[in-house]
C-alpha positions in Angstrom: -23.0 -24.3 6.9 -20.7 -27.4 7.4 -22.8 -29.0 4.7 -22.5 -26.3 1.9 -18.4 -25.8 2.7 -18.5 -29.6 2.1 -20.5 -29.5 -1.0 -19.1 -26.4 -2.7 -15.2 -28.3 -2.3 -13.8 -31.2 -5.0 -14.9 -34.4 -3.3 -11.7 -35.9 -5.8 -8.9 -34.3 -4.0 -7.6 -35.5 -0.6 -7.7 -32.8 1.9 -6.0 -32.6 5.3 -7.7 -33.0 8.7 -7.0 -29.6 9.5 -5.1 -26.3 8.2 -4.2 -22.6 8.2 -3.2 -22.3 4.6 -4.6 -18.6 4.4 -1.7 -17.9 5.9 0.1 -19.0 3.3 -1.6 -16.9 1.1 -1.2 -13.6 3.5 2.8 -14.4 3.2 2.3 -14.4 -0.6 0.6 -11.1 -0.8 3.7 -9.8 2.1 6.1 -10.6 -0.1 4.6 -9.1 -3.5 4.1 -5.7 -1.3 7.5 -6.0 -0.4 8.6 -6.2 -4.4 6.2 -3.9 -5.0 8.0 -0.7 -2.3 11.4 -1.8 -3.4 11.0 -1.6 -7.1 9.1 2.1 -6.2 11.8 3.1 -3.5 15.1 2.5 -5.8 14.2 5.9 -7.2 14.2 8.0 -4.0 17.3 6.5 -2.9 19.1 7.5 -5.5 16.9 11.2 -6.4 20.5 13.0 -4.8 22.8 11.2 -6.9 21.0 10.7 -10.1 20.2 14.8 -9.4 24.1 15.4 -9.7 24.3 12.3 -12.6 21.7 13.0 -14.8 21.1 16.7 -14.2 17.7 17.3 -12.8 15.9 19.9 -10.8 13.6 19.6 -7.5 10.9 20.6 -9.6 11.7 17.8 -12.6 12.2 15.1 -9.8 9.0 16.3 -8.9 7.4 15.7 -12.6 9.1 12.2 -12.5 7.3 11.2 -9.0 4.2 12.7 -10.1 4.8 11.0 -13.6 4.5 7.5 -11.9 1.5 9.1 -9.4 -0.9 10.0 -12.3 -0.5 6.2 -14.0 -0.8 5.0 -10.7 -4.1 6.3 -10.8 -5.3 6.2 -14.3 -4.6 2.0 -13.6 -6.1 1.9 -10.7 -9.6 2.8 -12.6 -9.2 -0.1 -14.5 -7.5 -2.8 -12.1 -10.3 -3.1 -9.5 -12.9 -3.7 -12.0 -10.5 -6.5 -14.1 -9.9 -8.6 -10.2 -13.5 -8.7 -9.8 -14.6 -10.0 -13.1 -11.3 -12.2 -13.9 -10.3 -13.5 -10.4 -6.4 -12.2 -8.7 -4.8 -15.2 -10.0 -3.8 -14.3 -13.8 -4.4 -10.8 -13.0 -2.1 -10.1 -10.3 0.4 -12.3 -11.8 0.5 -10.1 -15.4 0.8 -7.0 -13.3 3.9 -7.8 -11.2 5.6 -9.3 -14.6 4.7 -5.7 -15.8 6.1 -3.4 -13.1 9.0 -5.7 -12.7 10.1 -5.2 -16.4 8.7 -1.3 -15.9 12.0 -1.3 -13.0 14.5 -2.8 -15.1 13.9 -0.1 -17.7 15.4 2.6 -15.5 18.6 1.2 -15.9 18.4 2.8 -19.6 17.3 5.8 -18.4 19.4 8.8 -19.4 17.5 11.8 -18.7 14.6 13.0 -16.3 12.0 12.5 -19.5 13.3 8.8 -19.9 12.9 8.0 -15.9 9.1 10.1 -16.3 8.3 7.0 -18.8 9.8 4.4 -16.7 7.9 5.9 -14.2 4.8 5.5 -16.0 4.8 2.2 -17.2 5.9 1.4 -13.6 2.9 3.1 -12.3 0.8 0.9 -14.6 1.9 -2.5 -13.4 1.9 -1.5 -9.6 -1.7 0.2 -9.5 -2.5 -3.8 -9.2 -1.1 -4.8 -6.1 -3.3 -3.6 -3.4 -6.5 -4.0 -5.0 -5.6 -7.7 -5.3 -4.5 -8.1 -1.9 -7.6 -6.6 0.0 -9.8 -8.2 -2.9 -8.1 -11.9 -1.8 -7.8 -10.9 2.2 -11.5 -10.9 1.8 -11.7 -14.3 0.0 -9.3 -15.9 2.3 -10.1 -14.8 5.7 -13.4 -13.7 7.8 -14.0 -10.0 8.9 -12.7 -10.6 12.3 -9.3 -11.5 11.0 -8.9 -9.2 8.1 -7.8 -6.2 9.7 -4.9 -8.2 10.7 -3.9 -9.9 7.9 -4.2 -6.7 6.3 -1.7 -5.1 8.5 0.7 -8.2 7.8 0.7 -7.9 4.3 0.7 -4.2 4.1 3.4 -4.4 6.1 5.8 -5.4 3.3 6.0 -1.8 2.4 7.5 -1.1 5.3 10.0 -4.2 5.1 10.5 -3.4 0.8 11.7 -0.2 2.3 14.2 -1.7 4.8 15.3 -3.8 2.4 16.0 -1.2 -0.6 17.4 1.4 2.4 20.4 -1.8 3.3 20.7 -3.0 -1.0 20.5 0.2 -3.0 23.9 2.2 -1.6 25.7 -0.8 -1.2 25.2 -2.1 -5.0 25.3 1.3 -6.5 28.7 2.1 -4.8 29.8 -1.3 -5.8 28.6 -2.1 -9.7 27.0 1.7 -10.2 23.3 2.9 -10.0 21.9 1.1 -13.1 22.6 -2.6 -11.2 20.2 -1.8 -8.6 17.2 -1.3 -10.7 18.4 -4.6 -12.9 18.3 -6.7 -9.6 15.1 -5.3 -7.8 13.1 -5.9 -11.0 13.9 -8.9 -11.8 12.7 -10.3 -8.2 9.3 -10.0 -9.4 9.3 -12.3 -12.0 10.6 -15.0 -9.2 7.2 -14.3 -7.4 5.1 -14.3 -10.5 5.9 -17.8 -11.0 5.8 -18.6 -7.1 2.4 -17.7 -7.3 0.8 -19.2 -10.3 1.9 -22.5 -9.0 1.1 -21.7 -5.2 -2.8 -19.9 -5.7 -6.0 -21.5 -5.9 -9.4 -20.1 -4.7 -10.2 -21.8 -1.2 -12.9 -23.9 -2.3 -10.9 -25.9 -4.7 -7.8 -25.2 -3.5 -5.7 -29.1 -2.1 -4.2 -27.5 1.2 -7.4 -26.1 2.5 -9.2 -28.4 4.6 -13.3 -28.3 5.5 -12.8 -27.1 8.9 -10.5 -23.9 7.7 -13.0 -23.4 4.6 -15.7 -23.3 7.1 -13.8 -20.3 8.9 -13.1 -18.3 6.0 -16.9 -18.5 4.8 -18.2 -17.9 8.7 -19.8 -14.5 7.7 -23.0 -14.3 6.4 -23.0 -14.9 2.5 -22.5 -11.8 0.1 -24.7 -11.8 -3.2 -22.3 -13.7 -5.8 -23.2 -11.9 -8.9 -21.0 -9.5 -10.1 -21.5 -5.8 -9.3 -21.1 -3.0 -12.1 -19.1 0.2 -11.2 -22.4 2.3 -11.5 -23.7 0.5 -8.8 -20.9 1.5 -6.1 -19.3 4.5 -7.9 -22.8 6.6 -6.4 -22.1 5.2 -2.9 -21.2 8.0 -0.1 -19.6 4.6 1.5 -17.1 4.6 -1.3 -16.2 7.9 -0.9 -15.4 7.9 2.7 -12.7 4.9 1.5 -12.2 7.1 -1.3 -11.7 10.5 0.7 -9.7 8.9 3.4 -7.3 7.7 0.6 -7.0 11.2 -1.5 -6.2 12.9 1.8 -3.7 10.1 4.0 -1.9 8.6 0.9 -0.3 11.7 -0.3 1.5 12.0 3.0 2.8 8.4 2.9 4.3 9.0 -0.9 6.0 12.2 0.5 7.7 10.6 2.8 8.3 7.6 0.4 9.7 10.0 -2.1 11.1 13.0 -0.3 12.6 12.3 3.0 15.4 10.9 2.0 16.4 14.0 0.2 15.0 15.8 3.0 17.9 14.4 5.0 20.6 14.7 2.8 19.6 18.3 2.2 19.0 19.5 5.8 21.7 17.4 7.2 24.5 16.8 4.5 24.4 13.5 4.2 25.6 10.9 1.9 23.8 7.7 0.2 25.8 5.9 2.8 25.2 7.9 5.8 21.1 7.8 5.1 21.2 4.2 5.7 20.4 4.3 9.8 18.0 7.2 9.6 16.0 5.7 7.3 16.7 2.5 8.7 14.7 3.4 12.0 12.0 5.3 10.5 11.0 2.2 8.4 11.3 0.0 10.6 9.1 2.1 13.1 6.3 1.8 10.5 6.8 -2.0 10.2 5.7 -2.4 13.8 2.7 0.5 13.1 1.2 -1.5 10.2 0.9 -5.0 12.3 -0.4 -3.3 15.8 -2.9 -0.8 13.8 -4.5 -3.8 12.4 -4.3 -6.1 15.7 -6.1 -3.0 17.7 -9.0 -2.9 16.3 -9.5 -6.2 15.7 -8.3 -6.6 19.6 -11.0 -3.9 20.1 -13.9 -5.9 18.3 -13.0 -9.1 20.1 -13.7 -7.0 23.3 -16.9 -6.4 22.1 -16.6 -3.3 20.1 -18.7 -2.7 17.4 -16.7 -2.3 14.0 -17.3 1.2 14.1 -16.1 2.3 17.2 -13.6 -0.1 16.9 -11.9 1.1 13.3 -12.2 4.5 14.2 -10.6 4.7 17.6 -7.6 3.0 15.8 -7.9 5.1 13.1 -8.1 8.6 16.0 -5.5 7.1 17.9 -3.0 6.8 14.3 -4.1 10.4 13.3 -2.7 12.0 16.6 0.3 10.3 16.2 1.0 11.8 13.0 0.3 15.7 14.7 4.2 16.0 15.5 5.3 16.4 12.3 4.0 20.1 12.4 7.2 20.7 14.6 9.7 18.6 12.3 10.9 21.9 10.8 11.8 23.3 14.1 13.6 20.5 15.5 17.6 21.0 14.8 18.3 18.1 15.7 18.4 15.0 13.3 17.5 12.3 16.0 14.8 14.3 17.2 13.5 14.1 13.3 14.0 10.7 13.1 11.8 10.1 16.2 9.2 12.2 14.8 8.9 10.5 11.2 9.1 7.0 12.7 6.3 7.6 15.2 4.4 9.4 12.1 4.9 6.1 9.5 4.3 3.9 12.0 0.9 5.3 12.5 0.3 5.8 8.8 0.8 2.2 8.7 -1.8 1.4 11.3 -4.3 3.8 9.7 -3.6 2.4 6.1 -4.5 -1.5 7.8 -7.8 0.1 8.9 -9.0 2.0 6.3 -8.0 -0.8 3.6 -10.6 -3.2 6.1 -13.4 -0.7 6.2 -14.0 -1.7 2.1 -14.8 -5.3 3.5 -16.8 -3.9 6.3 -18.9 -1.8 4.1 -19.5 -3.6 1.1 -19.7 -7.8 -0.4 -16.0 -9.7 -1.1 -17.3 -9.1 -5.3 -17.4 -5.2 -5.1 -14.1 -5.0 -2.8 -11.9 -5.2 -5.8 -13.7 -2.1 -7.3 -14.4 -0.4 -4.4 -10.5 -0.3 -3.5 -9.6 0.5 -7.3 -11.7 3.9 -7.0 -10.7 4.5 -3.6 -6.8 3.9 -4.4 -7.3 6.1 -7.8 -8.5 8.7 -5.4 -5.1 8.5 -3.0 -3.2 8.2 -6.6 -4.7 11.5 -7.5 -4.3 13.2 -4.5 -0.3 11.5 -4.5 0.1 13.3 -8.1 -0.6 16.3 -6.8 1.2 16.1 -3.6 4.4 15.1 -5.6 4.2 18.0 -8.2 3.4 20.6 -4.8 6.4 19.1 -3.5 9.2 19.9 -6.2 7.3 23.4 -6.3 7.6 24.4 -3.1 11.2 22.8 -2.5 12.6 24.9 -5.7 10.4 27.8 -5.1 11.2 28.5 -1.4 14.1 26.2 -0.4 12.0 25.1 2.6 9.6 21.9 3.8 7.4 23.6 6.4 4.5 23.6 4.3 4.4 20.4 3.0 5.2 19.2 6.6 2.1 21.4 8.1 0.0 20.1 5.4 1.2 16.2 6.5 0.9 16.5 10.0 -3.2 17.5 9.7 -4.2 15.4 6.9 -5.5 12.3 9.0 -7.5 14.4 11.2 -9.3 15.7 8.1 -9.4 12.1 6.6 -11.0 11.1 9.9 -13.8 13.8 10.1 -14.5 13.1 6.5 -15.1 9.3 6.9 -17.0 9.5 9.8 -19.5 12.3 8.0 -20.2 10.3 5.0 -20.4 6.9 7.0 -21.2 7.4 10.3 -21.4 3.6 11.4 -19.3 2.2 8.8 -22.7 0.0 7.7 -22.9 -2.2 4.7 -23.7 -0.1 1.3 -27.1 -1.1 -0.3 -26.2 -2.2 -3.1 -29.9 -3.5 -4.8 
């Protein structure tokens, strides 16, 4: 092995003795997840005061988060495929340039069709981001550590919300709504050029030495070709990923979206007085997206098999999410808070696993299409989730059945997962 790793690196460029430049990389893709959940948060935020501002209904703020949903999916189709046959590099770095001007066109936004194009445009650019992440998680890093630096990176959602709950009210109080949206998007292009000078693929990449190399490429070697849609689309592997993402992702984007409305509807709260409660619950999910991923790679390093491993972390998530069924029957605000903080915490954790069982099922070439479907599926299932949302809100006044739909969701997910891939084995791809 020692002897390939040496052979497939530049013998002209000096290398250090030894390294952990993946980790590098990992805070690279934390930070563009982070970008990524502010520039898509800014919106929800604001839904209460640009509802009395620009005039819109439940169900039309429901149009413009399913709006951004449906292109979310539509470039999801086509992002996957691009990673795998042009490499993250140029790819990732054209689609945060996109969604980062997509953003900054809010700010001339003057009625709920012109935010339902922003939307869209944003939705384009952003479909990018976690295919290229879980596509270079499994060039940089081995199977046992991917779970974990998939819960690292995917926990810049959590952190892009923090961040957008403690900016947004602040800046739109002082220099009005439109600033926000200038500001958030115009962070992106700072990363864009951060990482075009930053990544390299670790074989030829200055910072990596032999000995790390030799870690990252400790599994047994994939097939390197390049592997056509046709020949995973047919997979019942991808569709456990794919399932597990139409049914858990919808819940995640309803929260995204919708509880902070939730809260200033139920409770009467301002843009100001949202801050703590949201506060907490993101925070919560921060800590849910690092642990989720640690478990079950604590659990394999036990001696768990992959399978049991995954799914136990998965189980253990999906009951945690159960006590949103009472949310609507707690009076209390705190006792809401507690409830959605222990649920996106353990969306989080599930999201960390489910995102590693692409690696664990199929090569590093077919990841990047593999999580394109399976994220098109989620996107699908968020469209439709968003759209039921401003329906039921405007139709009965009430969330209990979007929260009794939320609350079971992962159980379903689970079931489904486990009947199309029972052991979570590698897809035969020949």
């Amino acid at each position: 092995m020692a002897a390939i790793i040496v052979a497939s690196m530049s013998p002209t460029i000096a290398r250090p003795e030894h390294s952990h430049y993946r980790w590098t990389v990992c805070a690279l893709l934390f930070f563009a997840t982070t970008i990524n959940y502010v520039d898509r948060q800014v919106l929800s935020l604001l839904a209460k005061t640009l509802e009395v501002k620009i005039g819109w209904t439940a169900d039309e703020y429901g149009n413009i988060t399913s709006a951004f949903a449906i292109a979310y999916a539509i470039g999801l189709l086509g992002t996957g495929r691009l990673l795998d046959k042009f490499g993250t590099r140029v790819a990732f770095a054209i689609a945060v340039a996109v969604w980062s001007a997509a953003a900054m066109m809010h700010s001339a936004a003057t009625s709920a069709l012109t935010f339902g194009i922003a939307r869209v445009f944003l939705g384009f650019g952003e479909a990018a981001n976690f295919p290229a992440c879980i596509k270079t998680v499994a060039e940089w890093f081995p199977k046992r550590q991917r779970a974990t630096a998939t819960g690292i990176f995917n926990s810049g959602a959590n952190i892009g919300a923090v961040a957008t709950i403690l900016l947004v009210p602040w800046m739109a109080e002082k220099w009005g709504w439109q600033s926000t949206f200038l500001a958030t998007g115009a962070i992106g292009f700072i990363w864009v050029g951060l990482w075009l000078w930053i990544y390299k693929q670790p074989e030829v990449h200055p910072r990596v030495s032999v000995e790390e190399l030799a870690l990252i490429r400790s599994d047994p070697p994939d097939k390197m070709e390049s592997v056509p849609w046709r020949q995973v689309i047919g997979k019942k592997e991808t569709w456990a990923f794919a399932m597990g993402k139409f049914f858990t992702d919808p819940i995640w984007w309803f929260f995204l979206f919708w509880l902070p409305k939730y809260l200033q509807d139920t409770y009467h709260l301002s843009l100001m007085d949202i801050r703590v409660p949201t506060l907490i619950v993101y925070n919560a999910s921060t800590l849910g997206s690092v642990y989720g991923g640690w478990l079950s790679g604590s659990l394999i390093n036990r001696g768990w098999t992959v399978n049991s491993a995954r799914k136990t972390a998965m189980l253990i998530c999906a009951i945690c999410v159960l006590p949103v069924l009472y949310a609507p029957y707690a009076h209390n605000k705190w006792v809401v808070v507690g409830i959605f903080s222990l649920a996106m915490a353990a969306h989080q954790g599930w999201s960390a696993n489910l995102f590693t069982t692409t690696s664990d099922m199929f090569p590093r070439v077919a990841v990047g299409s593999v999580v394109g479907i399976g994220a098109a599926a989620g996107a699908a299932g968020n469209a439709l989730m968003l759209k039921l949302a401003g329906l039921v809100v405007t139709w009965t006044g009430s969330y209990s059945i979007l929260f009794m739909i939320s609350g079971s969701a992962y159980l379903v997910a689970l079931g489904t997962i486990h009947l199309l891939s029972p052991r979570l084995e590698q897809a035969k791809l020949d």
